[in-house]
C-alpha positions in Angstrom: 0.0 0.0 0.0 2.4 2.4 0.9 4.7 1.4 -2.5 1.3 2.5 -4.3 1.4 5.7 -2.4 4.4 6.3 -3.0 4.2 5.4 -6.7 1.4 7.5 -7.4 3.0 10.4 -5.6 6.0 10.1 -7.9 3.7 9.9 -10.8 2.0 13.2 -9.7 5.1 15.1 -9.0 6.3 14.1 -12.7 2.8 15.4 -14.3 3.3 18.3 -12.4 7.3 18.5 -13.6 6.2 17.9 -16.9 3.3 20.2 -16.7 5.7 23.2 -15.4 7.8 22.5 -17.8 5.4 22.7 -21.0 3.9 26.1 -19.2 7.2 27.4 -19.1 8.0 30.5 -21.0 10.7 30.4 -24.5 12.6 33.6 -24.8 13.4 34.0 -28.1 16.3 35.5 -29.7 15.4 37.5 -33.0 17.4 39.5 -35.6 16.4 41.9 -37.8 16.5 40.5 -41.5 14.6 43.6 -43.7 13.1 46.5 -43.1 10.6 47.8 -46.1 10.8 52.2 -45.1 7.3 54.3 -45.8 8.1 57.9 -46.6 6.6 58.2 -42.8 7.5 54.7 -41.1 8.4 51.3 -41.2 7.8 47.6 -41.1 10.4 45.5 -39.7 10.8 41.9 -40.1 12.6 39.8 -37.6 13.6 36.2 -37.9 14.2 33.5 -35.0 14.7 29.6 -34.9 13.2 28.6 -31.6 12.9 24.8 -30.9 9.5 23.7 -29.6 7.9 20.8 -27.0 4.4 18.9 -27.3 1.9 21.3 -26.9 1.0 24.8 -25.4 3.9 27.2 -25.2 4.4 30.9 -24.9 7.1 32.4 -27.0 8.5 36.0 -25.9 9.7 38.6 -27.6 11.0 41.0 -25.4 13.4 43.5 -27.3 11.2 45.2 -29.9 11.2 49.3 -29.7 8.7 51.0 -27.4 6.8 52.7 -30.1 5.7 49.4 -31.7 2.7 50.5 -33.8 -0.1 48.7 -31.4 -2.1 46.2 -33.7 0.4 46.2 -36.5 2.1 42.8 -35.3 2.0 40.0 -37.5 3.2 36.6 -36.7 4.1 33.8 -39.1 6.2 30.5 -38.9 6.9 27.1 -41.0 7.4 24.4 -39.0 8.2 20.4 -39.7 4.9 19.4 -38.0 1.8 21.3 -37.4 2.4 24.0 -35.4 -0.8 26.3 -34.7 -0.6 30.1 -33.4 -3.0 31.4 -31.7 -3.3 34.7 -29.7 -0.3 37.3 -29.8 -0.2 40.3 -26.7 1.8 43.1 -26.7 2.6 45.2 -23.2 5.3 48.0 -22.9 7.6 47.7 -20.0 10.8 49.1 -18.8 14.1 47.1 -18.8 17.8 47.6 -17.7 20.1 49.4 -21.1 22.1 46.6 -22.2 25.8 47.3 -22.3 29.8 47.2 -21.3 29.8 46.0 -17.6 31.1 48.4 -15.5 30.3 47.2 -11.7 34.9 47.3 -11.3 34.7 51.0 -12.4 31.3 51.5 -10.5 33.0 50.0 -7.4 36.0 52.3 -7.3 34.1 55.2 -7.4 31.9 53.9 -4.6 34.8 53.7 -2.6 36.6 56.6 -2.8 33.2 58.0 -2.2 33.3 56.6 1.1 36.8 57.1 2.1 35.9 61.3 1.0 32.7 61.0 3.2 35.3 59.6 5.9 37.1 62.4 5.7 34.0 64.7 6.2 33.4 63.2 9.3 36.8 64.2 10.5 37.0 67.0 9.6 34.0 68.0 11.0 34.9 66.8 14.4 37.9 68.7 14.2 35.9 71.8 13.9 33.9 71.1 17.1 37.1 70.7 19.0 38.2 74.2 17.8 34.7 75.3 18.8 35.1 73.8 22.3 38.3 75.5 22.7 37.1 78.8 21.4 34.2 78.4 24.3 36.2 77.6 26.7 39.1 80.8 26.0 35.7 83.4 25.8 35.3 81.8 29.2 38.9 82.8 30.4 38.1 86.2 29.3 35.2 86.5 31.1 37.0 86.0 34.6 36.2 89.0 37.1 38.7 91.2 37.4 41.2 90.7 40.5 43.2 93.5 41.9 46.6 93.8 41.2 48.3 92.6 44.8 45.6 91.3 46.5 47.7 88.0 47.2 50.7 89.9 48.1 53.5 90.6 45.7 52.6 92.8 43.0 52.8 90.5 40.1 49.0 90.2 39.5 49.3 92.5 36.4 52.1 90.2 34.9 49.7 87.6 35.1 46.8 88.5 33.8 49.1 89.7 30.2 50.2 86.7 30.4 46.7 85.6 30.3 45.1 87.8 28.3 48.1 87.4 25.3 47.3 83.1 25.5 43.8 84.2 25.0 44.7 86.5 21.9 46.6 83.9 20.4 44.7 80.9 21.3 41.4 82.4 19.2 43.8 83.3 16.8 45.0 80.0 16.2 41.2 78.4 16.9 40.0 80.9 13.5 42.7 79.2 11.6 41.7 75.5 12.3 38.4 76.3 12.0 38.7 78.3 8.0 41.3 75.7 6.9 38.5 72.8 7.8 36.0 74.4 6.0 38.1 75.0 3.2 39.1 71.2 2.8 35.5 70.4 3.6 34.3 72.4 0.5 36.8 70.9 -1.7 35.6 67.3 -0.3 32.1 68.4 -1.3 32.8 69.2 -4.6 34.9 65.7 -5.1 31.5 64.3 -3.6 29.5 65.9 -6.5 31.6 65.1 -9.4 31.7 61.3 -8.1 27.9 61.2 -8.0 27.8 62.1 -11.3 30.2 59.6 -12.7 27.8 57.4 -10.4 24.9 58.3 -12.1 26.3 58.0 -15.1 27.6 54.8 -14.8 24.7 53.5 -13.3 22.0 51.3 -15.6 19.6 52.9 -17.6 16.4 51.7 -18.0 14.8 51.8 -21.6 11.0 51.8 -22.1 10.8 48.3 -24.5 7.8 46.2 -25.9 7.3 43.0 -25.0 5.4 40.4 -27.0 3.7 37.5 -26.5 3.1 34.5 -28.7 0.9 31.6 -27.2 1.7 28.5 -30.4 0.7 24.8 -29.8 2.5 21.8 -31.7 1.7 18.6 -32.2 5.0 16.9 -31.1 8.4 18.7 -30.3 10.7 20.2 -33.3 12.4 22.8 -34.2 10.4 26.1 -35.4 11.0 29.6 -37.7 9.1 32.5 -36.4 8.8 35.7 -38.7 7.6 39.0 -36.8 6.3 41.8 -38.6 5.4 45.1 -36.7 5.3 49.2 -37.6 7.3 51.5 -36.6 6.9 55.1 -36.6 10.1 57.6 -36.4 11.5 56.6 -40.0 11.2 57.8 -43.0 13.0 58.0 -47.0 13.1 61.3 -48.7 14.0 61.2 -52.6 16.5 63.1 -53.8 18.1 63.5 -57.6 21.3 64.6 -59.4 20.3 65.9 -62.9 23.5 66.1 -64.7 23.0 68.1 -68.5 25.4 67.5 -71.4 24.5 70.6 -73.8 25.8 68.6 -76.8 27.8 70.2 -79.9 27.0 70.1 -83.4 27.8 66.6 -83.8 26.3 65.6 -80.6 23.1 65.7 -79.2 22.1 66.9 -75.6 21.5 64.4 -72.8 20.2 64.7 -69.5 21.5 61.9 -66.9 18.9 61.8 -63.9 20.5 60.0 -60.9 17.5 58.8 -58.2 18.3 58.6 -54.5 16.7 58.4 -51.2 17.8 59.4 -47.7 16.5 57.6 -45.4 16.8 58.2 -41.2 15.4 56.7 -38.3 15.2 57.7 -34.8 13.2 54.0 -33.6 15.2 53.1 -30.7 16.9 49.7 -32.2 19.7 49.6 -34.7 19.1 48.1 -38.5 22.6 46.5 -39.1 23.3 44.6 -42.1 19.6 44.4 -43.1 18.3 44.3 -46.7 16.3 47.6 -47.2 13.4 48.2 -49.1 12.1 51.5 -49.8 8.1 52.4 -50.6 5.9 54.9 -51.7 3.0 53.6 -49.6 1.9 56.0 -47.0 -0.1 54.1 -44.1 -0.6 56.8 -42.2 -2.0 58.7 -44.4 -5.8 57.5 -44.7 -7.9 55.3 -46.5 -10.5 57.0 -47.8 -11.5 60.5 -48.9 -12.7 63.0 -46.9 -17.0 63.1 -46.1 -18.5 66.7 -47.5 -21.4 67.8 -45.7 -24.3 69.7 -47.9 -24.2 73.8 -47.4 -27.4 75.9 -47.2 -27.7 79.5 -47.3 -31.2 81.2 -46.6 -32.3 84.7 -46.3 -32.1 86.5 -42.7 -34.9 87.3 -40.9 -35.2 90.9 -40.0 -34.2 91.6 -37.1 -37.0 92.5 -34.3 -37.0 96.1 -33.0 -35.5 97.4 -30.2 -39.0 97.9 -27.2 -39.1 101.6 -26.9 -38.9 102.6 -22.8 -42.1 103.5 -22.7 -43.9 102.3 -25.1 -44.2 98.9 -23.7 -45.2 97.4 -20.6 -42.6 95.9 -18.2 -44.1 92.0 -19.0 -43.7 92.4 -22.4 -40.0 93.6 -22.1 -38.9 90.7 -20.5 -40.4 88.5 -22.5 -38.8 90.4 -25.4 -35.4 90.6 -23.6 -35.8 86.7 -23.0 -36.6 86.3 -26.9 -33.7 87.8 -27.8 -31.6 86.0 -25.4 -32.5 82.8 -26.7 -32.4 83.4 -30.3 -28.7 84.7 -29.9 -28.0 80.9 -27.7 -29.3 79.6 -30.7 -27.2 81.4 -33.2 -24.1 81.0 -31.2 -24.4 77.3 -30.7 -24.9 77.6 -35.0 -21.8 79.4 -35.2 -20.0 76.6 -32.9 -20.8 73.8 -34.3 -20.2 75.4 -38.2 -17.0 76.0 -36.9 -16.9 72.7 -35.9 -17.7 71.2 -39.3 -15.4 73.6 -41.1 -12.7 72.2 -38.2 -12.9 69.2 -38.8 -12.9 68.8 -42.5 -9.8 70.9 -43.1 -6.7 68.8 -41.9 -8.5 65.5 -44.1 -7.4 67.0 -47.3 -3.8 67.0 -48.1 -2.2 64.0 -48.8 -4.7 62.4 -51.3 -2.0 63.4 -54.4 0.0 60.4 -53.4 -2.3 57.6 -52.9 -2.7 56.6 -56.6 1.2 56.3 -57.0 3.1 52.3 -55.3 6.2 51.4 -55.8 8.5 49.3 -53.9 12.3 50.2 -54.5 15.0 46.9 -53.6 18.4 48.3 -52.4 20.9 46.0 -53.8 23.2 44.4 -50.7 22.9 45.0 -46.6 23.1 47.9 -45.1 23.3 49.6 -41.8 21.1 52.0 -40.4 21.4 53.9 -37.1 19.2 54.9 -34.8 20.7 58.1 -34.6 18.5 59.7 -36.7 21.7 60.4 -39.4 20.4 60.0 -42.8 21.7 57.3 -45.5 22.1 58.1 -49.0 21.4 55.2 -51.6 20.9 54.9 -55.1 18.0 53.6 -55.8 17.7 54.5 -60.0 19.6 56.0 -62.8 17.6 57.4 -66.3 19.3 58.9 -69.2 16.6 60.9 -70.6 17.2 62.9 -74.1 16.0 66.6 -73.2 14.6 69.1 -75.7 16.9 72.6 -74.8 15.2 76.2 -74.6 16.4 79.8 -73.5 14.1 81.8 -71.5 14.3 85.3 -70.5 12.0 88.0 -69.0 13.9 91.3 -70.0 11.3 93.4 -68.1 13.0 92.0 -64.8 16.2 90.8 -65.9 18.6 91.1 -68.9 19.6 87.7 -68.7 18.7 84.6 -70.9 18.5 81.3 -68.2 19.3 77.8 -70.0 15.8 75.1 -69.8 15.7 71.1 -70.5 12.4 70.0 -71.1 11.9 66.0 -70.7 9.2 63.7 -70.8 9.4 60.5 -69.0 8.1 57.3 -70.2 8.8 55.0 -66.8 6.0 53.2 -65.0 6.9 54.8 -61.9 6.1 58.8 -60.8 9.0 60.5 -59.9 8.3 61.7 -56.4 8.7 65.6 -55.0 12.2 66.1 -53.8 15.1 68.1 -54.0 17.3 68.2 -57.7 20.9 69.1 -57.4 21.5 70.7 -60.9 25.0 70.2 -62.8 25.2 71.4 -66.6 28.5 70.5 -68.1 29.8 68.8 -65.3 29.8 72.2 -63.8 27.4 72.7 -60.5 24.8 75.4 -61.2 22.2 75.0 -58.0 19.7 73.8 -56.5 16.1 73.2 -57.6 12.9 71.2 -56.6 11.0 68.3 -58.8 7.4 67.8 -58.0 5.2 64.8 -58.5 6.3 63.8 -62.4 4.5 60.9 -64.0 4.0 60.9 -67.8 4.0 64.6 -68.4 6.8 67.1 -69.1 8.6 69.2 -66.8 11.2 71.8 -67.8 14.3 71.9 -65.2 16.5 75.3 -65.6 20.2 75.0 -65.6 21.5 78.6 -65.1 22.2 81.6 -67.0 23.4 81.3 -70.7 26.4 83.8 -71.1 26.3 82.8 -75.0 22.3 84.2 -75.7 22.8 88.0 -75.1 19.5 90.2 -74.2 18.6 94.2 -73.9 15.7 95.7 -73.0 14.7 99.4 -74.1 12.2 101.7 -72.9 11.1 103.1 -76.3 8.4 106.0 -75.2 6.3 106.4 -72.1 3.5 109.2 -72.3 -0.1 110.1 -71.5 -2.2 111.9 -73.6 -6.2 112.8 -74.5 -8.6 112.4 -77.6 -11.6 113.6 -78.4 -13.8 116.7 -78.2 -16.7 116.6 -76.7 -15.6 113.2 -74.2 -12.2 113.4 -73.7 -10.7 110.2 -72.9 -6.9 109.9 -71.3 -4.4 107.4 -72.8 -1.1 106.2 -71.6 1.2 104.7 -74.4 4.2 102.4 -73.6 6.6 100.8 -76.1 9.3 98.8 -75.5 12.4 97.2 -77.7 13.7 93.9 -76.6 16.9 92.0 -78.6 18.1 88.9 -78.2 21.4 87.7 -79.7 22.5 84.1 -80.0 26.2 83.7 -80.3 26.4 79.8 -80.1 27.5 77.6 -82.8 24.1 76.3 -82.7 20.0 77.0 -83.1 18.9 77.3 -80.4 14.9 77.8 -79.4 14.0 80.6 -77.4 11.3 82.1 -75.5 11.0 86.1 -74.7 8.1 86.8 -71.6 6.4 90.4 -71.1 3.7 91.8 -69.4 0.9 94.1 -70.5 -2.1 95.3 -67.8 -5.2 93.5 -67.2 -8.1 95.6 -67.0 -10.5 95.4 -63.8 -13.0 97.8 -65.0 -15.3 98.0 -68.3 -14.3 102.1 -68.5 -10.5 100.8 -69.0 -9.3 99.4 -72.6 -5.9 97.8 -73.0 -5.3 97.4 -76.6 -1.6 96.0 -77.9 -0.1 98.2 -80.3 1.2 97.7 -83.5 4.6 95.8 -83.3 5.6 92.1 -83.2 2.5 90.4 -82.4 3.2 87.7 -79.2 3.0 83.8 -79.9 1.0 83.3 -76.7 -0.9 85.4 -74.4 -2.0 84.5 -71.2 1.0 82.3 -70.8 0.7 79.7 -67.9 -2.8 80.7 -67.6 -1.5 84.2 -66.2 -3.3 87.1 -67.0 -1.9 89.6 -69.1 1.9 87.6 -70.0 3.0 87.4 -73.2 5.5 85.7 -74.8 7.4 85.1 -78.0 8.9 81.4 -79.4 11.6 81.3 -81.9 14.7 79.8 -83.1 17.7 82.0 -83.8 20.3 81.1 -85.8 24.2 81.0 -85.1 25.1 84.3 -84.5 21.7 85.7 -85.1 19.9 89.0 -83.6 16.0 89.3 -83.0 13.9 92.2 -82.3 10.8 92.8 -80.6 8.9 95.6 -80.5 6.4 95.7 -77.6 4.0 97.9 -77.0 0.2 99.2 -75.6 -1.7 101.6 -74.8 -4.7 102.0 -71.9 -7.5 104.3 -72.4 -10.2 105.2 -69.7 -12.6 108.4 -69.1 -10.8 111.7 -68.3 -13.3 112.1 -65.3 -11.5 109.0 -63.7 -8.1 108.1 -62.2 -6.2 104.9 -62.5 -3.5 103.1 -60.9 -1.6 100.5 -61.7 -1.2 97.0 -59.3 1.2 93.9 -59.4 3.7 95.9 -61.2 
């Protein structure tokens, strides 16, 4: 009986060691294998090999960043027999930094804190002494005064010198003990303070971390690969180009070399090292669907009721006016709010919705490191050699100077993203410039001033003047010359902008005078610019004469605006 017991008991204690040891926890160890970087985030994958027992286990993931987008993880794995995954929690918590171990360096300091605090101590008690002995020589000066002889003899006076001179130099010598304490004391205390802070420095931070949880059941014991996928918000890719311009000759024609990169930084609290990097044009955060519009009305005000006359009414019926009133402005006011509200509301929905038609996923060849420093990586991540159509452009009106254009049309399947264009034009630098969003249509990049395409402008005549008889009507006449030179070897196309006024009012008549008539008005769908397009020659001059004149009634007074 007491075998069976005893055998029963041991077969207990064994479920219960086996049971423990199924429900016991499996920290896993997980590296970072890719990271795919939104133009506002990320998604990290990790990868770990954990080996598994028969049936429930939790796995735990206890390094991932503290801002771990919540709801974003994603758990996969592959395993040689069925392995089945079921819930996976998430809780932030703070753990120890990990890093060099210190505790020798750590200790040294802690002692010589103590040996300085020591010190203190002493030093202090020395000061008490010389406090004691200052008491007790105010004490000796304090003694009545005896009469010289009183003992016989007369050398009470020869005494009390005596006396009175071991006093004088006895609180002399206690002030001395007493300052040079304090002095050593203060330099102990500020030993003290820059110890602490070594200390403190030294000592282990704690880092706010996520911790996951992943609660997986198998059907026998094996060796498992997990994936982890989560969000992460402080990163981010920029794109960037180099557009390099080869003018060409006459037996060459001009190319344009557009060099794609992206910068990318991240300030996530882990380091990407040797990870493969993907880059996308995917914004998550951005929304999912368009903004709701809510209907407008507009109706006619009712007229306001009049003012009660004092008087005129009776005291009832001026409160319940007053009380009308009242109420009808609560009523408008809590209108106004919630319009305000509405208008609110809808306003910050609106503008990112340019992007959302445009994916693309860019693969950077290799591994790569990425700090969590927030220090931005360059990487190349396309080149293009586009053939670009050349054009000189000037506005004489606002500066005698013809500026150098490449238009080019791209044919990709990908948009070209907005980002900053470092411009180069013969291998020389010539500045900076900005691309916006380019899919299929063409976009003109300007490379500098063209020192070879010489421009004047000439004020011909300026003058106002009146016609008629009976209505006189005031005109103002302006004409202008404009010539444009080309001194290159080559054509070269050209385009000269001016401006003429814009009337605002049906008494004012703007009429172009007679002159070189402009190929386009209302150029870029701006009111009132002109322009001419050409071709000049080698060595070719062009002229333009410009002109208008504005009439209005000689009762009136213009003025000009936007000049």
């Amino acid at each position: 009986m007491n075998k069976f017991v005893l055998g029963t008991l041991g077969l207990a204690m064994s479920a219960i060691v086996s049971t423990a040891a199924i429900a016991e926890d499996i920290t896993a160890k997980s590296v970072i294998e890719s990271v795919l970087v939104f133009p506002s985030g990320a998604e990290v994958l990790r990868e770990t090999k954990v080996g598994l027992p028969s049936g429930e286990t939790t796995i735990v993931f206890p390094d991932l960043p503290a801002e771990t987008v919540p709801g974003s993880i994603r758990v996969e794995g592959s395993a040689p027999g069925e392995l089945r995954i079921g819930s996976v929690d998430q809780r932030r918590l703070f753990v120890p930094q990990s890093g060099d171990d210190n505790s020798s360096e750590r200790q040294s300091l802690e002692d010589e804190l103590e040996r300085l605090r020591d010190e203190r101590s002493l030093l202090e008690g020395r000061i008490e002494a010389s406090r004691t002995r200052q008491t007790l020589l105010k004490n000796l000066a304090n003694l009545p005064t005896v009469p010289p002889g009183r003992d016989g003899g007369g050398s009470g006076g020869q005494s009390w010198s005596q006396l009175l001179a071991l006093i004088s130099t006895g609180m002399g010598d206690v002030h001395k003990d007493i300052l040079a304490a304090n002095v050593e004391i203060r330099e102990i205390d500020r030993k003290v303070a820059d110890l602490e802070k070594q200390l403190q420095e030294l000592s282990p931070k704690r880092v706010q971390r996520t911790q996951v949880k992943v609660f997986v059941s198998t059907d026998g014991a094996f060796d498992a690969e997990l994936t982890l996928k989560y969000q992460v918000r402080n990163a981010s890719w920029v794109p960037t180009y180099e557009a390099r311009l080869d003018t060409g000759a006459k037996d060459r024609e001009p190319a344009l070399n557009l060099v794609r990169r992206a910068r990318i930084s991240q300030r996530t609290g882990e380091e990407w090292k040797d990870v493969g990097l993907k880059l996308s044009t995917t914004r998550p955060t951005s929304g999912s669907t368009a903004p709701n519009i809510r209907p407008i009305t507009v109706d006619i005000r009712p007229p306001a009721k009049p003012k009660p006359m004092v008087g005129t009414l009776s005291m009832e019926r001026a409160e319940k006016d007053v009380a009308g009133f009242a109420d009808e402005s609560k009523v408008r006011r809590r209108v106004a709010r919630g319009a305000a509200r509405k208008m609110a509301a809808a306003a910050p929905v609106v503008a990112k919705v340019a992007d959302a038609p445009f994916q693309a996923v860019y693969t950077i060849a290799g591994r790569a490191d990425v700090l969590s420093t927030g220090e931005k990586k360059s990487v190349v991540i396309g080149l293009e050699d586009l053939k670009p159509s050349l054009r000189v452009k000037a506005v004489p009106k606002k500066q005698a100077t013809a500026f150098l254009y490449a238009k080019v049309k791209r044919q990709a399947s990908t948009p070209l993203l907005p980002g900053a264009v470092t411009l180069f034009r013969d291998g020389t630098f010539v500045g900076k410039g900005r691309l916006p969003l380019i899919s299929g249509e063409e976009h003109e990049l300007g490379f500098g001033a063209d020192d070879l395409v010489r421009v004047k402008y000439a004020v011909v005549n300026e003058k106002r003047g009146e016609t008629g008889l009976i209505s006189t009507t005031q005109t103002d006449n302006r004409n202008y010359k404009i010539t444009i030179t080309n001194l290159h070897d080559t054509n070269i196309d050209a385009t000269v902008l001016d401006q003429m006024p814009v009337s605002a009012n049906d008494k004012i008549q703007v009429d172009l005078t007679a002159g070189t008539a402009p190929s386009n008005t209302d150029v870029d769908d701006k009111r009132g610019v002109v322009g001419w397009d050409f071709t000049l020659k080698p060595k070719e001059e062009r002229v333009i004469d410009f002109g208008y004149v504005v009439k209005w009634p000689s009762t009136e007074k213009i003025t000009y605006r936007g000049r």
